[in-house]
LOMAR-379523 format. One record per residue (C-alpha): x, y negated, z negated; residue in three letters. Coordinates in Angstrom, 3 decimals. Layout:
N
((X,Y,Z),ALA)
...
# end
This chain:
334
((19.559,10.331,-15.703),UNK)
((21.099,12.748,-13.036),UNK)
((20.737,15.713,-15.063),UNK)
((17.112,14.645,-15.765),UNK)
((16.454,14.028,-12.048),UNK)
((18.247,17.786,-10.985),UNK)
((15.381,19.138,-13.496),UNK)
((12.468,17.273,-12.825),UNK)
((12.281,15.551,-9.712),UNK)
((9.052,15.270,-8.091),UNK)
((8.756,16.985,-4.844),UNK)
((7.956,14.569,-2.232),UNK)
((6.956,14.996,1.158),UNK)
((9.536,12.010,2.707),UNK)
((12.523,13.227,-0.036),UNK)
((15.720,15.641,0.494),UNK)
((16.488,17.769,-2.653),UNK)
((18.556,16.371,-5.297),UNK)
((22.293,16.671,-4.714),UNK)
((21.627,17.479,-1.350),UNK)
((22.276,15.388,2.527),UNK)
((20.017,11.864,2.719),UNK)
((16.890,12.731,4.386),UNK)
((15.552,11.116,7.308),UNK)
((15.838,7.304,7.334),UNK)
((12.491,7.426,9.190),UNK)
((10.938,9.302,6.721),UNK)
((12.074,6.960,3.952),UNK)
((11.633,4.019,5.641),UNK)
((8.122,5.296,6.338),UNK)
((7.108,6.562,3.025),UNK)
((8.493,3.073,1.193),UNK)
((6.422,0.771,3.500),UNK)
((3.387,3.287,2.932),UNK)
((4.217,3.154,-1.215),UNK)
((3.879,-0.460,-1.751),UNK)
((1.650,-1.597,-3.848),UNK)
((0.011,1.944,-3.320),UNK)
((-0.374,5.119,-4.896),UNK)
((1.603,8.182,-4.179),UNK)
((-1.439,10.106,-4.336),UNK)
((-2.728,7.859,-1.976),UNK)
((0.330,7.860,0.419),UNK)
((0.633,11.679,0.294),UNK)
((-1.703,12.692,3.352),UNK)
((-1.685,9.402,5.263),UNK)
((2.159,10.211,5.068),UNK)
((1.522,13.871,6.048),UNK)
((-0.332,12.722,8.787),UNK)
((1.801,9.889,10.095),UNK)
((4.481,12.067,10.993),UNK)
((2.717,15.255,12.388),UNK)
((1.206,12.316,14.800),UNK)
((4.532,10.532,15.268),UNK)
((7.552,12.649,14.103),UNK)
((10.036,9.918,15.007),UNK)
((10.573,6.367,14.891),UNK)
((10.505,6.524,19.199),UNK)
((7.304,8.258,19.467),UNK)
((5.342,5.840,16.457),UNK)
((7.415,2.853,18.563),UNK)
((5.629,4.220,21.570),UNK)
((1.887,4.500,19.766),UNK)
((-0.980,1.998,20.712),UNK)
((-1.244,-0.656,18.341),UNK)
((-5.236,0.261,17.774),UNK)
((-4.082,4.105,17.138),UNK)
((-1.780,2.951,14.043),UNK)
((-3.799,0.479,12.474),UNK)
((-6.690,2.712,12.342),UNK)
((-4.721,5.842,11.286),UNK)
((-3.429,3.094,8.381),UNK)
((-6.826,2.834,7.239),UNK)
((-7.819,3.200,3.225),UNK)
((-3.670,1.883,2.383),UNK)
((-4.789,-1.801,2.647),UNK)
((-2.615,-4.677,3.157),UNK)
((-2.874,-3.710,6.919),UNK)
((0.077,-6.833,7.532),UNK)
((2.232,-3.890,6.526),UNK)
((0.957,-1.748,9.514),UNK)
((1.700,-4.447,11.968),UNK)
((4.897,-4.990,10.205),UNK)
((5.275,-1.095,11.108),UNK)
((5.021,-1.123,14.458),UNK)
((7.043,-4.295,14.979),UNK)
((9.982,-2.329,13.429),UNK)
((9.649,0.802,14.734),UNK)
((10.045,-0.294,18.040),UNK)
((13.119,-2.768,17.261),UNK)
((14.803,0.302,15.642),UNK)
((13.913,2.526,18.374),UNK)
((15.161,-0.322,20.625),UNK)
((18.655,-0.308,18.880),UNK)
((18.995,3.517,19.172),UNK)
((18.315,3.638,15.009),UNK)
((18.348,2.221,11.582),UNK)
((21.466,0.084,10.288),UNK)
((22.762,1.666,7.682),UNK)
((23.523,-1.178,5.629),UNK)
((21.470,-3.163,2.813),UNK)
((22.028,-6.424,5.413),UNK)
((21.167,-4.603,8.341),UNK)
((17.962,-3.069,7.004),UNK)
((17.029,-6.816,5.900),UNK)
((17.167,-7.919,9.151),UNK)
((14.470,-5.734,10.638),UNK)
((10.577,-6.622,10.374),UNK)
((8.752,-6.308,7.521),UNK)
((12.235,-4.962,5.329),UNK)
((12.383,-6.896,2.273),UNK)
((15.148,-6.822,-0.264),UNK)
((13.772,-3.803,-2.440),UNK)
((13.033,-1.977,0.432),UNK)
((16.403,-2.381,2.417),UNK)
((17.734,-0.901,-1.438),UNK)
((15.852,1.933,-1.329),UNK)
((16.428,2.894,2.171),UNK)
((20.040,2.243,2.173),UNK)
((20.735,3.835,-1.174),UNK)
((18.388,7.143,-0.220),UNK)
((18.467,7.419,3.412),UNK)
((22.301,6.858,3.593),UNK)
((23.687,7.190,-0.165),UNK)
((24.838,3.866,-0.534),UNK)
((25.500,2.323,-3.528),UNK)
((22.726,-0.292,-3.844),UNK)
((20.461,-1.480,-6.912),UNK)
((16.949,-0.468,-5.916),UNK)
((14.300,-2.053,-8.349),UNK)
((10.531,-1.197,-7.924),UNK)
((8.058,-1.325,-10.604),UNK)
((8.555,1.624,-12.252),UNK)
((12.188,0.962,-12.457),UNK)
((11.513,-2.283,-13.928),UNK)
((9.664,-1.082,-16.398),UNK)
((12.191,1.305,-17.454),UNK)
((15.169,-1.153,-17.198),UNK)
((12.908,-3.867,-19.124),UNK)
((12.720,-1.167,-22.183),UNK)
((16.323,-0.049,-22.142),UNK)
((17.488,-3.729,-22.763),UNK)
((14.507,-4.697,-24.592),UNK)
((14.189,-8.086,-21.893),UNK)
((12.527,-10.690,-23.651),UNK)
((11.615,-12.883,-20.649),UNK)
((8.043,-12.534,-19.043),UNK)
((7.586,-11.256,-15.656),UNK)
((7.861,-12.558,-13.019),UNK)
((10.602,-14.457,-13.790),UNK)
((12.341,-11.767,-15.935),UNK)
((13.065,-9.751,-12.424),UNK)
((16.718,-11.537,-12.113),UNK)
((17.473,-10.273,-15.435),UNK)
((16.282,-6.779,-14.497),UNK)
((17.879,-6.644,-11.286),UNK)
((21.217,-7.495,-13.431),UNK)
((20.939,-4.988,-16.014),UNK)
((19.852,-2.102,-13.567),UNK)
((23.061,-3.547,-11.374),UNK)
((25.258,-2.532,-14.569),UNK)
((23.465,1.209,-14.816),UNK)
((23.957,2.492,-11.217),UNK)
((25.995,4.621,-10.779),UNK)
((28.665,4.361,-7.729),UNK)
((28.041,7.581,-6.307),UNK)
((24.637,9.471,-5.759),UNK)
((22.669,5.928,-6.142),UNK)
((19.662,6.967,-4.167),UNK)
((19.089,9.566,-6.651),UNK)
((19.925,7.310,-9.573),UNK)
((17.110,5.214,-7.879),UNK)
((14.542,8.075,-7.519),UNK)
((15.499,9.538,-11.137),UNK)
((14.574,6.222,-12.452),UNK)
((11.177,6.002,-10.135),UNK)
((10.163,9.276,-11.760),UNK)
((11.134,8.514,-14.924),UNK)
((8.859,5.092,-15.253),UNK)
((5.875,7.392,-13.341),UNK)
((6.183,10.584,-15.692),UNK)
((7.393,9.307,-18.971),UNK)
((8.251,5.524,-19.383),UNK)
((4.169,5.134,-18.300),UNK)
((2.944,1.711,-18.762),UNK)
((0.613,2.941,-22.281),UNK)
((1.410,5.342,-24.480),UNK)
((5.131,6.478,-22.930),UNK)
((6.500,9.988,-23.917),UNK)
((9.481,8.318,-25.680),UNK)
((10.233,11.811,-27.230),UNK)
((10.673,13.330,-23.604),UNK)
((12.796,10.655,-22.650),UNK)
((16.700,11.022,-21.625),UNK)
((17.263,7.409,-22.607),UNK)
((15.398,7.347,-25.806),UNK)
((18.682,7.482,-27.935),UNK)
((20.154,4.278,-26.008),UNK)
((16.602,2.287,-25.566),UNK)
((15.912,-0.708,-27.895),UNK)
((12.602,-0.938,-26.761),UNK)
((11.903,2.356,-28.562),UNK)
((14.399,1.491,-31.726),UNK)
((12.073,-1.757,-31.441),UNK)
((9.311,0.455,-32.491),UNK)
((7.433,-1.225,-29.815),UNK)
((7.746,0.250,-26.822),UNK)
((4.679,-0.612,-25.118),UNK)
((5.697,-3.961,-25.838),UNK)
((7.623,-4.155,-22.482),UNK)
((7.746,-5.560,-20.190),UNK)
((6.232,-8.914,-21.514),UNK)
((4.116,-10.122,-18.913),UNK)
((2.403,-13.737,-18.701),UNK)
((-1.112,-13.761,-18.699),UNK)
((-2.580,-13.306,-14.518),UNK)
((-5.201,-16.297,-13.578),UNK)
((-8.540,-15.439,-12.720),UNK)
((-8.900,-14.304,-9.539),UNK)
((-11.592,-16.538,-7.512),UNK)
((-14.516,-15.124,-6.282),UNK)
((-15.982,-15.171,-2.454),UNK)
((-19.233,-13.732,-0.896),UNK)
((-19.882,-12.808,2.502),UNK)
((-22.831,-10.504,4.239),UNK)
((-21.842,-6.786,6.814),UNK)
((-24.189,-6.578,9.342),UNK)
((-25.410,-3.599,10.257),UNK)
((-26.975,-3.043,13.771),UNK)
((-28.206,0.573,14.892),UNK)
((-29.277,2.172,17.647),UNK)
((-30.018,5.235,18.763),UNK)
((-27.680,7.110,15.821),UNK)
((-24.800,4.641,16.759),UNK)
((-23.571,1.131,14.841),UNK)
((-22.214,-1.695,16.335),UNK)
((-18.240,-1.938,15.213),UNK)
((-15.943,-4.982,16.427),UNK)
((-12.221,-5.912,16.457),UNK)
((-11.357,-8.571,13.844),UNK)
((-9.050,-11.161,15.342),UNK)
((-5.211,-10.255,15.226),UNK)
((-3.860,-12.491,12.765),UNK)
((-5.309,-12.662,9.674),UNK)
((-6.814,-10.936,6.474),UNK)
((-7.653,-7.000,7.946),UNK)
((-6.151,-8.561,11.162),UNK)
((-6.812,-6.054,14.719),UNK)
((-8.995,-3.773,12.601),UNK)
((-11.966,-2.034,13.452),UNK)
((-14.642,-3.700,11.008),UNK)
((-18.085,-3.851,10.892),UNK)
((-19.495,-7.386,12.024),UNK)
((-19.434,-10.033,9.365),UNK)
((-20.551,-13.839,8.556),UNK)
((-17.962,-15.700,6.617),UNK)
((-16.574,-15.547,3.242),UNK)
((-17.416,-18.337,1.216),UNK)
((-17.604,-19.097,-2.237),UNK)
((-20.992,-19.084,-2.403),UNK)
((-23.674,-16.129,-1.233),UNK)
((-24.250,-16.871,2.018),UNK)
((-27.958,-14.690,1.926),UNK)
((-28.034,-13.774,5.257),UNK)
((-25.940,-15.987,6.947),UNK)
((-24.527,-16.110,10.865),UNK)
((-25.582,-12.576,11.590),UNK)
((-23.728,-11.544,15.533),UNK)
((-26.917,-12.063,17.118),UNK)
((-30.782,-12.514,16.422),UNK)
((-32.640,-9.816,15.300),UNK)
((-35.062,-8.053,12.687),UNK)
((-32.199,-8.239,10.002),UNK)
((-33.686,-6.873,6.276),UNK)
((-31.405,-7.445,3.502),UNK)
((-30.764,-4.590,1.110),UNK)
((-30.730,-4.602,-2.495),UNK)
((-27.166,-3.405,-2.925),UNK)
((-24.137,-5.072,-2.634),UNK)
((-20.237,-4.185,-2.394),UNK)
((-17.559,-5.481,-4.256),UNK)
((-14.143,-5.084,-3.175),UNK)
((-10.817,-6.576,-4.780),UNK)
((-7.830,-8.226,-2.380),UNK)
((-4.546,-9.456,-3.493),UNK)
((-6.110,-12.969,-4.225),UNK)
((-9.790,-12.820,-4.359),UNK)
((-12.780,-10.783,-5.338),UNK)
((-15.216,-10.309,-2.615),UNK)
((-18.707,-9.613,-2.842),UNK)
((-20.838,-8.509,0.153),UNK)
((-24.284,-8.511,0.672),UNK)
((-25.547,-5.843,3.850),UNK)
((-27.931,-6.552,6.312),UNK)
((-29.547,-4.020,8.297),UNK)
((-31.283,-4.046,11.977),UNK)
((-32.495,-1.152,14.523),UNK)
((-32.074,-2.807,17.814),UNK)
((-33.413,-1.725,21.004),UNK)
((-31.425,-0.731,24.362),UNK)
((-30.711,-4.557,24.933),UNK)
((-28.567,-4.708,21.799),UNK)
((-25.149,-6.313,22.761),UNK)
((-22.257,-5.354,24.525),UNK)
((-19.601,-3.840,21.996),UNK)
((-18.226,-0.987,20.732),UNK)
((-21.133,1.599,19.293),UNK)
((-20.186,4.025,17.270),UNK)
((-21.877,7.327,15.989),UNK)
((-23.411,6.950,12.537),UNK)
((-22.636,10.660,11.937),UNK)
((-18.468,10.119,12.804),UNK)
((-17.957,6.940,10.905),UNK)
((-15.466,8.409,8.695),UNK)
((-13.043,8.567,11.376),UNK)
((-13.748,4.916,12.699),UNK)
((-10.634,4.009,10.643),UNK)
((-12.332,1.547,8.562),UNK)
((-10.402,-0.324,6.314),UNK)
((-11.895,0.157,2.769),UNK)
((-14.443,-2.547,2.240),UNK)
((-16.294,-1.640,5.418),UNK)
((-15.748,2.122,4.390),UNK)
((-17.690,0.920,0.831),UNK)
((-20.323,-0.628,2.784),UNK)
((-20.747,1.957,5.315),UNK)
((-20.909,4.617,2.886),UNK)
((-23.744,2.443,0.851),UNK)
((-25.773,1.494,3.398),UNK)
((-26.220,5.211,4.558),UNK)
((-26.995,6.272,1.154),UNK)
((-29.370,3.517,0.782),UNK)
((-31.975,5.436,3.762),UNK)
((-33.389,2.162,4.865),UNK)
# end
């Protein structure tokens, strides 16, 4: 896997060379908070941007709340952001990041994958680092016959037995690029594989057959109505409350999300609202949501708030479902 890695490792923004000195820990820290349950294409310029705006841990530590959760816009699960900031500072606070697997742990929003990753490739310890991709690889090596989620014990325990004592953080990041490059989820590359001769998933024949995975419930479904008020070229944007689903985000206003359409229900304040034909659908971690939009010109008397231009939206830092509906109810021309 380490001669793989030395010939095909991806080249990543947050990652040293292999072979070579960790890289930053704030880099790495950064980039695995930013990576889960997200896309590397996706992380790639909010990561590029992050740290031309705040080069350190100190200086993101030192950032206005509002500044970070709208430049975390479009990565979703914006607990994460807060999470972000809460660390930052407590590192930059304790003059830097423990180098340790328990240390890490100990910080806000570290978890026991990420504290693995960090410690492994910021500071070449020896720790088992198990994200999806390596799962996926590890399940297929040892053929695992137990569904996820409760197979991850298992994997953690084989992929324990596979690392390697030194150069771990590679080991971890060969494996990464392995699952996204050649172990892929349909149709792997088995031929291109380094572990092909050694993987029982492949002798299986059935390759694809791994990881076994239960069937997922249904996720429920909710409606809700956007509001949009205009005036003058400028819309009407709030602060959703701190806590909470999209918490301290800049949103467009909303009614509330209910299971049932809500037609236009509990707009922010009386006024000519016309509904539009289109809605926007948009899928969280444990519900599908489906918004109606409401429209309005108001006069000078509109409320007190926060207008913003129609024409500069995109850099409102809207998290994606108001980004959706923004970008619909400007094509729509009402």
């Amino acid at each position: 896997m380490l001669a793989w890695y030395d010939a095909h490792a991806r080249d990543l923004p947050w990652r040293a060379a292999p072979g070579t000195n960790a890289p930053d820990p704030y880099r790495v820290w950064l980039s695995e908070i930013m990576l889960q349950q997200t896309t590397v294409a996706a992380v790639r310029p909010k990561f590029a941007a992050f740290v031309a705006r705040w080069p350190s841990v100190e200086a993101l530590a030192a950032a206005p709340e509002a500044d970070l959760m709208a430049a975390w816009a479009g990565l979703g699960y914006y607990a994460r952001a807060r999470n972000l900031h809460a660390c930052a500072r407590t590192v930059a606070e304790r003059g830097g990041f423990p180098d340790t697997e328990e240390g890490l742990r100990a910080l806000p929003g570290v978890g026991a994958y990420t504290a693995a990753a960090i410690a492994a490739i910021a500071f070449g310890a020896r720790a088992v680092v198990v994200d999806a991709n390596v799962a996926r690889v590890v399940a297929r090596v040892f053929a695992i016959s137990r569904p996820l989620p409760g197979a991850m014990p298992d994997l953690r325990d084989a992929t324990d037995r596979i690392t390697p004592d030194t150069r771990s953080g590679d080991f971890a990041q060969a494996m990464m690029d392995l699952g996204s490059s050649v172990c892929t989820p349909r149709a792997p590359h088995c031929l291109a594989c380094p572990l092909a001769e050694d993987c029982a998933a492949y002798r299986s024949g059935d390759p694809e057959g791994f990881p076994i995975k239960l069937a997922k419930a249904a996720k429920p479904q909710r409606h809700g109505t956007i509001f949009w008020a205009e005036q003058e070229g400028r819309v009407l944007l709030v602060r959703r409350p701190p806590r909470g689903l999209l918490g301290g985000m800049r949103a467009l206003p909303t009614g509330p999300w209910a299971d049932t359409p809500p037609a236009l229900a509990d707009p922010p304040f009386a006024a000519a609202w016309q509904m539009l034909p289109e809605t926007v659908s948009h899928t969280f971690t444990h519900f599908r949501l489906e918004l109606a939009l409401a429209v309005a010109r108001v006069d000078g008397h509109g409320p007190i708030g926060e207008w913003w231009s129609v024409t500069e939206m995109d850099s409102a830092g809207l998290p994606t479902v108001f980004a959706k509906a923004a970008t619909a109810i400007r094509r729509a021309r009402w």
